[in-house]
C-alpha positions, 0 to 999 in steps of 0.5 A: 236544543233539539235536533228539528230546532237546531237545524232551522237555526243553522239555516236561518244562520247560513241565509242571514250570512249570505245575504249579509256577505252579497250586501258587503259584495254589492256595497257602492263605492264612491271617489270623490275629490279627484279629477275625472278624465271620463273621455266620454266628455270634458275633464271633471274637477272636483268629481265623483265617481260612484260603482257598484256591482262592477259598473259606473253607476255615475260620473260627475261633478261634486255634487253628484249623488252618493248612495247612502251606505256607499264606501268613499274614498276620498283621492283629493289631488289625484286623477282618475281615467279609465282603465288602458286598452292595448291593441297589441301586446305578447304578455302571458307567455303565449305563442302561436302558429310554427314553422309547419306552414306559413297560414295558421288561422285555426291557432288560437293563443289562447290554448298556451297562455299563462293566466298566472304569468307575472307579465299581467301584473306588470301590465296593471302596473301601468294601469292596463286593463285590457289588452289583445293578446297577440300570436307572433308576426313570422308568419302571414298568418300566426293565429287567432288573437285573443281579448283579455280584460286582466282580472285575478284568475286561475285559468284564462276562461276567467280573463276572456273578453267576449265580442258576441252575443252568443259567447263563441268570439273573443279575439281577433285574427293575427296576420303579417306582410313585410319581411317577418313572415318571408323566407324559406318554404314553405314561407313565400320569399317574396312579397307578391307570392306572400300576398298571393298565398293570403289571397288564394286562403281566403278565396277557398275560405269563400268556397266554404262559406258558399257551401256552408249556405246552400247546405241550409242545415242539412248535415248530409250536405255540409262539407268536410269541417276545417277549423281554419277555413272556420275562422276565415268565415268569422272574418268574412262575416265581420264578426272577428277583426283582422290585426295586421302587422304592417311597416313600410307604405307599400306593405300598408297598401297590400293590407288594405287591398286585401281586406277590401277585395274580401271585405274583411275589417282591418286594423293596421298594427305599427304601420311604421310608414303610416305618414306616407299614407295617411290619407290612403288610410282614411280612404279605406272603407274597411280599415277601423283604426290604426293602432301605432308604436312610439320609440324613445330609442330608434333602431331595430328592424330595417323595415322600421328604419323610417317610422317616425313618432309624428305618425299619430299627428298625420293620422289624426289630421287625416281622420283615421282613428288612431291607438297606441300599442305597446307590442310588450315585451318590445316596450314595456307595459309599464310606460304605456302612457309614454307613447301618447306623451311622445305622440303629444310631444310631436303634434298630436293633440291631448284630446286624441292622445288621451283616446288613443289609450282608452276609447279608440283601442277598444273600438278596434277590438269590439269592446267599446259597449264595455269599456274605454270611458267612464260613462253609467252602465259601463264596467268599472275599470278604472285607474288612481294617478299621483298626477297629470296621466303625461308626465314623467312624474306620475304614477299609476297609484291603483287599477281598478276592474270592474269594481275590484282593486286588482293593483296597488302601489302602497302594497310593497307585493304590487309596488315590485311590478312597478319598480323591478328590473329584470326579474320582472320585466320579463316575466318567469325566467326559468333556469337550465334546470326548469326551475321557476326564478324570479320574483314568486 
């Protein structure tokens, strides 16, 4: 074969390859056979889902249409839901502000996570797919939060969640009341003076944004840039939300005082005293949801002493949109759906336990258009469970992301992140000499 022929040759090779490898990589994928809880409507027996290029093609009942080439699988005697959305979670082994200054909203989490950390299998373990990954509560403000859908990556870009259009937002602002962020200077000691320091960042945070405005592009006017006043401009403008860490009733109350002075967007975390409240909460104009912690084993923090498990029922009853977080490694990613089972347990109903994982978390994190529920047009994150999502006896089989199975409990590599103990829980534990322990 001469030169000029055998070189059409390899490139007709290399396109037939190709077009064959992205048929493979588009091929639709059906699940036929299982229940689908879609939470966009009435559980489906006997349903069908159907994905394709990482989004719900289509969800239904068993005669629903399946794409001819598609691979099926068949899950008979198995339920599928979407795939869990945490609010509130410290997996990745990130951190955020320190103790320079008690104000840190120019900090961003997203700069010190691990995207390899262990602790992510973990969460797909428990059929978490996406989550807020926070900065801590010891300060009043720790840092900007960041959105993570938990896909296979090398570097966090890969794992971002955007909430814009322009790709510039990708998480939310962490702040903090009550006793964690008070203490020595310069930390306020008290609770007056921590929610008068907010308040006067927020004012010049204002200043900015006027200045900002009456610049009208002109670089010769704009003033001196400041990362931090940045991100308090993004949440006056509504375009990143504020999670606040939040126990006892009066700390709740300040929350809200707060975002409704500035008009800022809120979503109380914990709120432990949520039921003395419940109604002060729904009355809040600026409060999107609150997103809550059950325990199995009270005890802890003093400013937790009176939270009780009932919190989502008083919620519900209320009208506030309600979630559940896991705040990992406070609880464990694994057990994530327990909480709704204990919210169940203490009179919540099934229907708002079941969103308080999926569709409610992710309208308190912007994300809602993406994921929460399986409906056509939506990523294709899904999970695989051995029985009803509240018992004490099911398992997450499989976690699927956008198409991708990305966790399977019959591979024994993924099954140790479902059963390990201690080396997993934590994530990397790491000897006096450096050296990497646990599970590789």
């Amino acid at each position: 074969m001469n030169k000029p022929i055998r070189s059409v040759f390899l490139a007709l090779v290399c396109v037939l390859f190709f077009a064959v490898e992205g048929v493979t990589q588009s091929t639709p994928q059906a699940f036929k056979g299982a229940q689908i809880i879609p939470i966009s409507g009435e559980p489906i027996e006997n349903g069908v889902l159907v994905v394709e290029d990482g989004k719900v093609t289509a969800v239904g009942g068993p005669n629903t249409r399946i794409p001819q080439g598609a691979e099926v699988h068949d899950v008979s005697g198995h339920v599928i839901m979407p795939g869990l959305v945490d609010t509130h979670s410290h997996i990745g082994d990130g951190d955020g502000g320190d103790r320079s200054a008690t104000l840190h909203p120019d900090v961003r989490i997203m700069d010190s996570i691990d995207p390899r950390s262990p602790s992510f299998k973990r969460a797909l373990a428990g059929g978490i797919t996406s989550v807020n990954v926070m900065p801590g509560s010891g300060h009043l403000m720790s840092g900007q939060t960041v959105y993570l859908k938990l896909r296979k990556a090398n570097v966090i870009e890969d794992m971002l969640l955007y909430t814009d259009d322009e790709k510039t937002i990708y998480g939310g602002l962490k702040m903090a009341n009550g006793t964690n962020p008070r203490g020595n200077p310069p930390s306020p000691g008290t609770r007056a003076k921590a929610a008068s320091m907010v308040r006067e960042l927020y004012i010049k945070a204002q200043e900015y944004k006027d200045k900002i405005e009456a610049a009208d592009g002109d670089e010769s006017k704009m003033p001196a840039r400041d990362l931090g006043l940045e991100t308090l401009v993004e949440v006056l403008e509504g375009k990143r939300i504020v999670h606040n860490h939040t126990h006892e009733h009066q700390d709740i109350l300040t929350a809200m005082r707060l975002a409704e002075e500035f008009g800022y967007r809120l979503v109380l975390q914990h709120v432990s005293e949520a039921w003395k409240v419940p109604e002060e909460i729904a009355n809040s104009e600026q409060v999107i949801g609150a997103s809550i912690i059950t325990l199995d084993s009270f005890g802890g923090k003093l400013e937790a002493a009176e939270i009780k498990n009932s919190n989502g029922k008083y919620l519900e009853d209320a009208g506030v949109l309600v979630g559940f977080h896991t705040d990992d490694g406070v609880t464990d990613s694994r057990m994530f759906l327990r909480h709704a089972a204990l919210g169940i347990r203490e009179g919540m109903s099934r229907d708002e336990a079941l969103r308080a994982v999926t569709i409610a978390n992710a309208i308190m994190m912007d994300i809602d258009d993406r994921v929460g529920s399986l409906e056509k047009g939506k990523d294709a994150d899904f999970i695989i469970l051995d029985g009803d999502p509240f018992s004490v006896y099911t398992h997450v089989q499989e976690t699927w992301i956008e198409g991708q199975k990305v966790w399977d409990r019959s591979n024994e590599e993924d099954k140790k992140y479902a059963t390990g103990g201690y080396q997993i829980y934590p994530g990397t534990i790491h000897t006096h000499h450096g050296e990497e322990g646990g599970l590789k």
